[in-house]
C-alpha positions as CSV (number, residue, x, y, z in Angstrom):
1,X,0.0,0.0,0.0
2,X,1.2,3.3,-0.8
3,X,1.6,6.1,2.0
4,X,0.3,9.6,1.7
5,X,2.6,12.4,1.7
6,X,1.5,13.1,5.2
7,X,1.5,9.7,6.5
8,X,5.2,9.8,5.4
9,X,6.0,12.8,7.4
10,X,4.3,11.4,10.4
11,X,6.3,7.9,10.1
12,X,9.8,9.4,9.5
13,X,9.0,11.7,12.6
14,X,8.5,8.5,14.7
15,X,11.3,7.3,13.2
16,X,13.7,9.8,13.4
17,X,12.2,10.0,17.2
18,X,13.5,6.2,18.1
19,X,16.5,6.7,16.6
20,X,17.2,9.8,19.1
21,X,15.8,7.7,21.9
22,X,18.1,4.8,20.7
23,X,21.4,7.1,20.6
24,X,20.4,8.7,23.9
25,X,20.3,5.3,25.6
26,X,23.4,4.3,23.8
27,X,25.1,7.7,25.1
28,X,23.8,7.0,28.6
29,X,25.2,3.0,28.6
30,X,29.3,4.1,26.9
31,X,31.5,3.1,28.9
32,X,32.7,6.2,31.6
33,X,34.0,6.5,34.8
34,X,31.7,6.9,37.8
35,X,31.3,10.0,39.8
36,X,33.6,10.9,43.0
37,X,30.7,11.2,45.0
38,X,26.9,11.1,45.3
39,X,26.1,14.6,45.9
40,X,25.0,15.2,49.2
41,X,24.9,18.4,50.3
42,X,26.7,18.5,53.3
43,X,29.5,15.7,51.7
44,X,29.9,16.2,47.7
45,X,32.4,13.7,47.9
46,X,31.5,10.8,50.4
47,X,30.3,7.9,48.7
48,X,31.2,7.0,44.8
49,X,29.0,7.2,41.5
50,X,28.5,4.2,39.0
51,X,28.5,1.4,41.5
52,X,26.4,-0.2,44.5
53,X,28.5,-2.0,47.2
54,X,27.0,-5.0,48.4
55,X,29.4,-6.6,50.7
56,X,32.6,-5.7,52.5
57,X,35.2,-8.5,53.4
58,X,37.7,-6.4,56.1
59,X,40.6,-7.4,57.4
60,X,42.6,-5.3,59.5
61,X,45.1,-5.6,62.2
62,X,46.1,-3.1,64.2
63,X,49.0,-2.6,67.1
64,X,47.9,-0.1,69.8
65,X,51.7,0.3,70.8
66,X,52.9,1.9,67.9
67,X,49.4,2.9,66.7
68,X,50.0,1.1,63.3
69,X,46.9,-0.4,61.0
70,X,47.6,-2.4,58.4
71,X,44.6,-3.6,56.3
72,X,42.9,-5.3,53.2
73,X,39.7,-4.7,51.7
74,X,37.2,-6.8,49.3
75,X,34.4,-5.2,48.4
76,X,31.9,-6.7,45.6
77,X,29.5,-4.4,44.4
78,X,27.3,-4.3,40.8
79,X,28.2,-1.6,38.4
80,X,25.4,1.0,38.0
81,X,27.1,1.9,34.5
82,X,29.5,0.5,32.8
83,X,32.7,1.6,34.2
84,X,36.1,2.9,32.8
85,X,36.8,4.0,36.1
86,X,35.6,4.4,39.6
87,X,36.7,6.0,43.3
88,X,36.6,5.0,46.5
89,X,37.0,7.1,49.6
90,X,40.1,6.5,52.0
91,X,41.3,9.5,54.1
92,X,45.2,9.3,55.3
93,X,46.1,6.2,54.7
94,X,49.3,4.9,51.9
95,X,47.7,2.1,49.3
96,X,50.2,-0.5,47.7
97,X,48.1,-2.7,46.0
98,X,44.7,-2.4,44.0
99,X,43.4,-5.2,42.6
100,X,39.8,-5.8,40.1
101,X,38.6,-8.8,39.8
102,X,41.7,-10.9,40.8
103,X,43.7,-9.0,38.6
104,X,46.3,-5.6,39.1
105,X,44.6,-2.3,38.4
106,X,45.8,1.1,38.2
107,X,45.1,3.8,40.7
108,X,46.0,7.4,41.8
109,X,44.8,9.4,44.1
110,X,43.7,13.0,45.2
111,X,42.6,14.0,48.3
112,X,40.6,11.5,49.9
113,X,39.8,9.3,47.1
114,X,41.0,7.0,45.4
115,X,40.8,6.7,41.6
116,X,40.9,3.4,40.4
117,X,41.0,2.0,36.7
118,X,40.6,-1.9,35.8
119,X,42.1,-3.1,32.6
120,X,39.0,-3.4,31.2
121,X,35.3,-2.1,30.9
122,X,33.5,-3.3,34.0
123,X,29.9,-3.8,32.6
124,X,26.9,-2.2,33.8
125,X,24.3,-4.7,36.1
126,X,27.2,-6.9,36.7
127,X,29.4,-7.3,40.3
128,X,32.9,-7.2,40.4
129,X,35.2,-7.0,43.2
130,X,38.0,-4.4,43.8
131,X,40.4,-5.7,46.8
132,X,42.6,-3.1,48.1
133,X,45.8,-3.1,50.4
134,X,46.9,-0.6,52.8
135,X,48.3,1.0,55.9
136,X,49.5,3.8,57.9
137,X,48.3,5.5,61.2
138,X,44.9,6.8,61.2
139,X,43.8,9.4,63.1
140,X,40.5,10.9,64.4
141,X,38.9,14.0,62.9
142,X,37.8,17.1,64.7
143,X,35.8,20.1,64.1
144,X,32.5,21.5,64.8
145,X,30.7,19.3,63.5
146,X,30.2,16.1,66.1
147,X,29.8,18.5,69.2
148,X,33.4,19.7,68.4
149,X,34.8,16.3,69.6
150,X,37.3,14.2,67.9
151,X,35.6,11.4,66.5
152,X,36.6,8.2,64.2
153,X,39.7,6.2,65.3
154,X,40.5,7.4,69.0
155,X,43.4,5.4,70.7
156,X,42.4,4.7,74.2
157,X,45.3,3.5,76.9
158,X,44.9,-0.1,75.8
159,X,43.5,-0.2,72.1
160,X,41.0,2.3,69.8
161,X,37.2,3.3,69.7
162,X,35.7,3.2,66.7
163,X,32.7,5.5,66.2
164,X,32.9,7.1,63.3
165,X,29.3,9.4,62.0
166,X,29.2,11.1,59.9
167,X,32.6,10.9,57.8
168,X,35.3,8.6,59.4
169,X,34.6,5.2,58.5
170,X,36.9,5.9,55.4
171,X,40.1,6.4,58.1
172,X,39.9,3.1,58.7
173,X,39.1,1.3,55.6
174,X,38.1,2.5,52.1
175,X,34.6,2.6,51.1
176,X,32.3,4.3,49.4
177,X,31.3,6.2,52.9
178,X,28.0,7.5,52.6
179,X,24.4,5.9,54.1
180,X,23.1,5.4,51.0
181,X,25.1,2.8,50.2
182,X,24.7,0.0,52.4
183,X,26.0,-3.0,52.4
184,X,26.8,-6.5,54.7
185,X,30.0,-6.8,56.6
186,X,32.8,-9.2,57.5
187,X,35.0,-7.8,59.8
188,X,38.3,-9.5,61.0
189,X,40.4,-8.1,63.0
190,X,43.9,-9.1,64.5
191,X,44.8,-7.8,67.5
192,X,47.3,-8.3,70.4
193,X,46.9,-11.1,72.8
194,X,44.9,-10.2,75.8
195,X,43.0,-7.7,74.3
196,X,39.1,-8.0,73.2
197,X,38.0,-6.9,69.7
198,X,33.8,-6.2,69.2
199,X,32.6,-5.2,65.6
200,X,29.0,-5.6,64.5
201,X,26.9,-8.4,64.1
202,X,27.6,-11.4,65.9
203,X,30.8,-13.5,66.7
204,X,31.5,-16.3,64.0
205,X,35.0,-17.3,65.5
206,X,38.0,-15.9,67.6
207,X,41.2,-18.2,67.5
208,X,45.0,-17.3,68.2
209,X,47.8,-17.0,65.6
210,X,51.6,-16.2,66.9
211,X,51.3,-13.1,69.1
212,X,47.5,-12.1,68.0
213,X,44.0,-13.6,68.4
214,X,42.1,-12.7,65.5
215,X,38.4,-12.2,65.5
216,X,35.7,-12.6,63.0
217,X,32.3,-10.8,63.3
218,X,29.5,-11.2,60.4
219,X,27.0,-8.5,59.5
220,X,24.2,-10.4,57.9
221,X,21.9,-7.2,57.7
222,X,22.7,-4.1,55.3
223,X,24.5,-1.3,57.3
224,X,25.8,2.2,56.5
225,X,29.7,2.5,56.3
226,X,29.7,5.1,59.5
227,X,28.2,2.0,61.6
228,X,30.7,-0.3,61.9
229,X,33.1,-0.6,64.4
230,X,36.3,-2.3,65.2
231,X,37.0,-1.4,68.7
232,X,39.7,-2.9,70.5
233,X,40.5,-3.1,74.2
234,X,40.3,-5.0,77.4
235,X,36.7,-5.8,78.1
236,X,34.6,-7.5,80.5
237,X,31.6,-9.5,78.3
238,X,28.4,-10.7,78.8
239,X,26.5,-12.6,76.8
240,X,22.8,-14.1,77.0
241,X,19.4,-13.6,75.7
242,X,16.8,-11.1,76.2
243,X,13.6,-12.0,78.4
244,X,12.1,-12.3,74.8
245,X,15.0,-14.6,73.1
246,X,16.7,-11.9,71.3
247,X,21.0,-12.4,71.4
248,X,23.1,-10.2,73.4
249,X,26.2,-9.1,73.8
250,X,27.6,-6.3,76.0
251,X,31.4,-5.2,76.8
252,X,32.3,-3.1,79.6
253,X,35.9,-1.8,80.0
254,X,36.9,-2.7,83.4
255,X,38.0,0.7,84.3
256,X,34.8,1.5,84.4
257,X,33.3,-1.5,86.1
258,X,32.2,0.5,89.4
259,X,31.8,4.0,87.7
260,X,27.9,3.8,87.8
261,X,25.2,2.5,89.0
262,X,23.2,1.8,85.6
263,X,23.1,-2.1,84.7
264,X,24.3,-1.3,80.8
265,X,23.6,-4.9,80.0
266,X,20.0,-4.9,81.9
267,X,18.6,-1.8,80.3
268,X,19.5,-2.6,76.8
269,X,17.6,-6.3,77.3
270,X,15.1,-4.2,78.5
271,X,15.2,-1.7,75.9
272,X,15.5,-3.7,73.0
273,X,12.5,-5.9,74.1
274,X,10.1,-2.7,74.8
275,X,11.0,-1.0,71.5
276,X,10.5,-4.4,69.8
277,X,6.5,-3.8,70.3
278,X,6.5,-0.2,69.9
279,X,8.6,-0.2,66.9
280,X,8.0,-3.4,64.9
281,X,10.4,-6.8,65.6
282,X,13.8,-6.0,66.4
283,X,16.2,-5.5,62.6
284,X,19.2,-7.5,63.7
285,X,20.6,-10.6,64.9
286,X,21.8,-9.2,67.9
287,X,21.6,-6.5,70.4
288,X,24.4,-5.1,73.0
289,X,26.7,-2.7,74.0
290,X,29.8,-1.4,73.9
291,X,31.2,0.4,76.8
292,X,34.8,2.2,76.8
293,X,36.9,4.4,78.5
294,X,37.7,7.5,76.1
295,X,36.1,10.3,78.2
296,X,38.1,12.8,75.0
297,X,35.0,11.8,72.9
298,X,32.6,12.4,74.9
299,X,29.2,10.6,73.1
300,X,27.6,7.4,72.8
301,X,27.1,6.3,68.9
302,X,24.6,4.3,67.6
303,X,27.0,1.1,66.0
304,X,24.9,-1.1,64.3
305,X,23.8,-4.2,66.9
306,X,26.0,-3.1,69.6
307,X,25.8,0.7,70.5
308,X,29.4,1.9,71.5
309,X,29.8,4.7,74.3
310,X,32.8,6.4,75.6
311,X,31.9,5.8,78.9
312,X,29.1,4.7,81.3
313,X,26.1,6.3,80.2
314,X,22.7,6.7,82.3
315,X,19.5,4.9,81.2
316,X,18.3,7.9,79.0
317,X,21.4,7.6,76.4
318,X,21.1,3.9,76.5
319,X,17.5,3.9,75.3
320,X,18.6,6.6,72.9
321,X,21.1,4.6,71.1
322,X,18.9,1.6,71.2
323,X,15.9,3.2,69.3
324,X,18.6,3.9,66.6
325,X,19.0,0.2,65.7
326,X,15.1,1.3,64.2
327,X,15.6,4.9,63.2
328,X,19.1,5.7,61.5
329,X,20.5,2.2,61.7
330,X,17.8,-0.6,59.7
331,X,16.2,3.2,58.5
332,X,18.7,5.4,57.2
333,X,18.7,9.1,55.8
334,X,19.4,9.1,52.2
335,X,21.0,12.6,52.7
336,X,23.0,13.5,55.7
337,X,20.2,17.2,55.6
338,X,17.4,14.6,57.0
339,X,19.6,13.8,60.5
340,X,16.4,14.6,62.2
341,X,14.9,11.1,60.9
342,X,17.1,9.8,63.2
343,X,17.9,12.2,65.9
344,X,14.4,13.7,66.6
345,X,13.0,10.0,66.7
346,X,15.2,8.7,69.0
347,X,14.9,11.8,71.0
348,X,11.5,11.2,71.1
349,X,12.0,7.5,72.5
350,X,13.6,9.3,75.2
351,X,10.4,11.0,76.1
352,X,8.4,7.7,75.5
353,X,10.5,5.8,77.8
354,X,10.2,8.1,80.4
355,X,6.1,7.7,79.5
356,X,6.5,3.7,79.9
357,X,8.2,4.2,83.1
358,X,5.7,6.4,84.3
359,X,7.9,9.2,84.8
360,X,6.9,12.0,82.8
361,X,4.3,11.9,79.6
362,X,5.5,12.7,76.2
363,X,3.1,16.1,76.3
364,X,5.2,17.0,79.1
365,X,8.7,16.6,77.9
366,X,7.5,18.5,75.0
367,X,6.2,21.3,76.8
368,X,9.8,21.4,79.2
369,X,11.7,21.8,76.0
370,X,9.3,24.0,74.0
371,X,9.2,26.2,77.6
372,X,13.0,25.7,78.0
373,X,14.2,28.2,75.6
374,X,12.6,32.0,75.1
375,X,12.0,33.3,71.0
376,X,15.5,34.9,70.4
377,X,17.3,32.2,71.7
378,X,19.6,30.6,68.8
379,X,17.9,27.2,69.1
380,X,15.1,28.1,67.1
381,X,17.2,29.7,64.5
382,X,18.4,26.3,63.2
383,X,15.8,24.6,60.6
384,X,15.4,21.3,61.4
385,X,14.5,19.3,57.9
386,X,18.3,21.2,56.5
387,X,20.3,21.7,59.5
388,X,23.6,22.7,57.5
389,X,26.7,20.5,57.7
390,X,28.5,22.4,60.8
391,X,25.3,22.3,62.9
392,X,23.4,18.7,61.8
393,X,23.6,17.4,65.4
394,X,22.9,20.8,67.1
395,X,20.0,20.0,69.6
396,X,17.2,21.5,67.7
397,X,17.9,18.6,65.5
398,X,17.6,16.5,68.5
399,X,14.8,18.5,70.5
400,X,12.6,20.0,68.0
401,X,12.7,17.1,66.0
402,X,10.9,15.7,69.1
403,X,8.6,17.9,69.5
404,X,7.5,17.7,65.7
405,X,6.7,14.0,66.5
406,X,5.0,15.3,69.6
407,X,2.8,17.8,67.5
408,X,2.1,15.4,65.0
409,X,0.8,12.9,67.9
410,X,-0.9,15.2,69.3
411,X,-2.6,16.0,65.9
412,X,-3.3,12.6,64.3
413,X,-4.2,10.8,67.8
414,X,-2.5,7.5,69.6
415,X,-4.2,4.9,67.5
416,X,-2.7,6.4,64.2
417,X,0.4,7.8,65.6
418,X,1.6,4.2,67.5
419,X,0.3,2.6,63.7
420,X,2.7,4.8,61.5
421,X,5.9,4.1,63.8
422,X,5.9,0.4,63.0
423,X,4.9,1.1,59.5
424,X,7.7,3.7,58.8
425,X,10.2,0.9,59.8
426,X,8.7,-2.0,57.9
427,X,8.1,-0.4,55.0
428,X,11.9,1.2,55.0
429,X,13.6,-1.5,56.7
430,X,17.2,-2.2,55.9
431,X,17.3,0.9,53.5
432,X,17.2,4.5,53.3
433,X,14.3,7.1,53.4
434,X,13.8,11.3,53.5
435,X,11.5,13.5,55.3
436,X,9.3,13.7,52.3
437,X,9.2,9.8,52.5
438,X,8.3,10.2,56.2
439,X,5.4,13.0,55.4
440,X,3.9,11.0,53.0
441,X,2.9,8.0,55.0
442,X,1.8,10.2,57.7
443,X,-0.4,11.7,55.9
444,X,-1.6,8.1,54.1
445,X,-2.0,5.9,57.6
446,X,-3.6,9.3,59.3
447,X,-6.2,10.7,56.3
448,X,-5.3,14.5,57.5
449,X,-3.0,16.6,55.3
450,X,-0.4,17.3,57.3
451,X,1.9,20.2,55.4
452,X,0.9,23.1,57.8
453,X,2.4,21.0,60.9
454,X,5.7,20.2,59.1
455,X,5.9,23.8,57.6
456,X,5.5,24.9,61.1
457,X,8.0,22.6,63.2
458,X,10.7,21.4,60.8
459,X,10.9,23.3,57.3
460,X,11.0,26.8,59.1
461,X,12.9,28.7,61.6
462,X,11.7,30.9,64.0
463,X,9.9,29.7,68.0
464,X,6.2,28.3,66.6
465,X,3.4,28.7,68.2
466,X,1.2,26.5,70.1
């Protein structure tokens, strides 16, 4: 059949249209190297473009003497692209070796990453592994931005704590060190005789080789880079069960045996067990604690399965850190600007515990810390949903990200309220989520529009009215 003039027009236009959609796909798929970071906000260059990491295989060893780690890293991850190239992130410390897929690779670096370059294309959709060897003496970071402590790798008088949020995990090992990237963890680490080594997870084995006992933990359940530990150290540990069955495992530095009078390994049974029904079934496959002497750091960090602390904290940090292993830990931010997903929810767990013990109601802790501070102090000055790099873990972040989840009780009743926690961490559950992600099923599991209420607490600065 012959076409009409028009008809021709129209079917070279479609044409001409698929081949552009053919070349555009073509253009997006050429090989190119992946991105030296993902973009947040706060950290351009923390975590890597053009792959996902799936699993890391670490291996480090470490003298507290000299304050020496030597290490090597596997990591397999899928290629979102196919890759020329591709980064990892590894502040101060020397690689000699880079290796992809079993086999040399080239590498430079600038700054804090690592460029590396395999001999050939890695294809997009398929793993590969990139194993690389290194050493030196890492050393915490500082600034404002963790309550102006040092934070990271912190020698103590007999090993290192490891607590590393936001931006440390890459002093220790390289990685693609950003939330959004989550992957499962084997961590072995060789340490002197005598001395106790706790990393996330739970134990697989512990045996002796020459002059070091080397230890072997297993994260079976995805976990942000800045969650893992490998803290080293004389400990006193305890292991059982929670009244409800769940594993646990606490270390307490001896120093600081008789330093308070909280039972560390009592309240986080307790803990774990009582957020287990507010919260929805425990994430991992074992709860704990991880108690050290390093009063230089001065907090408590929420280390996947075993929350790690610089020294004995009271019952109100414990439960804290606990709630984490829900909010921040199995849930994490997909941008570091959405802290208060994290911080204002376990805040709030604060105010509920003190609820359950029947010690002060929720409406009342929110009405202390709304009362606490007049209009023109600087608190309300910070705006909670985008804190700013230097001030994400300022306590509006904590406090008033409290009292949004107050107001919004408040608004949308118990029944609905107590229905959307569990929700929000099963429907998230071993990956990441925003505030807009948060709003959103608020809004669904309550039937109200909610955007007045978030406008008001968390998107705007300024003391809100009640």
């Amino acid at each position: 059949m012959a076409l009409s003039r028009s008809a021709r027009s129209g079917r070279l236009g479609v044409l001409v249209t698929a081949a552009a959609s053919f070349l555009a796909v073509a253009a997006s798929s050429a090989p190119a190297p992946g991105s030296d970071g993902i973009g947040d906000a706060y950290f351009p260059q923390l975590g890597n473009g053009g792959f996902d990491a799936r699993h890391y295989d670490l291996d480090v060893a470490y003298a507290p003497d000299t304050g020496r780690l030597d290490g090597r890293t596997t990591i397999t991850a899928r290629a979102t692209q196919s890759l020329t190239s591709f980064d990892l992130d590894l502040q101060q410390l020397q690689v000699t070796k880079v290796e992809v897929n079993g086999r040399p690779a080239r590498f430079t670096r600038q700054g804090d990453e690592i460029r590396i370059t395999p001999r050939g294309v890695l294809p997009g959709g398929r793993d590969f592994t990139v194993t690389v060897t290194y050493g030196g003496m890492p050393q915490p970071l500082g600034g404002p931005i963790v309550f102006g402590s040092k934070y990271g790798w912190m020698k103590t008088a007999d090993g290192v704590f490891v607590a590393c949020e936001p931006n440390a995990a890459s002093t220790w090992f390289p990685s693609s060190d950003h939330p959004s990237d989550k992957a499962t963890y084997d961590i072995r680490i060789r340490a002197p005789k005598g001395l106790t080594a706790v990393s996330n997870g739970r134990l697989i084995s512990t045996y002796d080789k020459g002059d070091q006992t080397v230890t072997h933990w297993r994260e079976s359940k995805p976990m942000a880079t800045y969650l893992a530990t490998a803290t080293i150290g004389k400990f006193d540990v305890r292991t059982g069960k929670t009244p409800s069955g769940i594993p646990i495992y606490v270390a307490i530095d001896p120093v600081l045996k008789n330093s308070n009078s909280v039972d560390v390994y009592a309240v986080t049974a307790e803990a774990t067990d009582y957020w287990s029904k507010v919260f929805g079934p425990y994430p991992f496959e074992e709860t704990g604690a991880i108690v050290d002497d390093m009063p230089e750091a001065g907090f408590s960090l929420e280390v996947q399965s075993k929350p790690a602390y610089s020294a004995v904290r009271n019952e109100t940090t414990i439960v804290h850190e606990l709630a984490h292993q829900w909010f921040g830990d199995s849930v994490s931010v997909a941008h570091w600007k959405d802290i208060w997903l994290n911080e204002g929810f376990a805040t709030y767990a604060q105010w509920l515990w003190a609820e359950h013990k029947g010690t002060r109601s929720a409406h009342d802790s929110f009405v202390a810390a709304y009362d606490a501070r007049p209009a023109d102090n600087a608190f309300w000055q910070i705006k909670v949903a985008d804190p700013q790099r230097d001030t994400m873990f300022a306590s509006a972040v904590y406090q008033r990200g409290a009292m949004t989840l107050q107001a919004l009780r408040e608004r949308i009743g118990d029944t609905a309220f107590f229905e959307l926690l569990p929700a929000w961490t099963r429907l998230h559950r071993y990956g990441n989520a925003n505030t807009g992600d948060f709003i959103r099923l608020a809004e669904r599991i309550s039937g109200q529009q909610l955007d007045d209420l978030f406008q008001k607490w968390i998107f705007t600065t300024g003391k809100p009215a009640l």
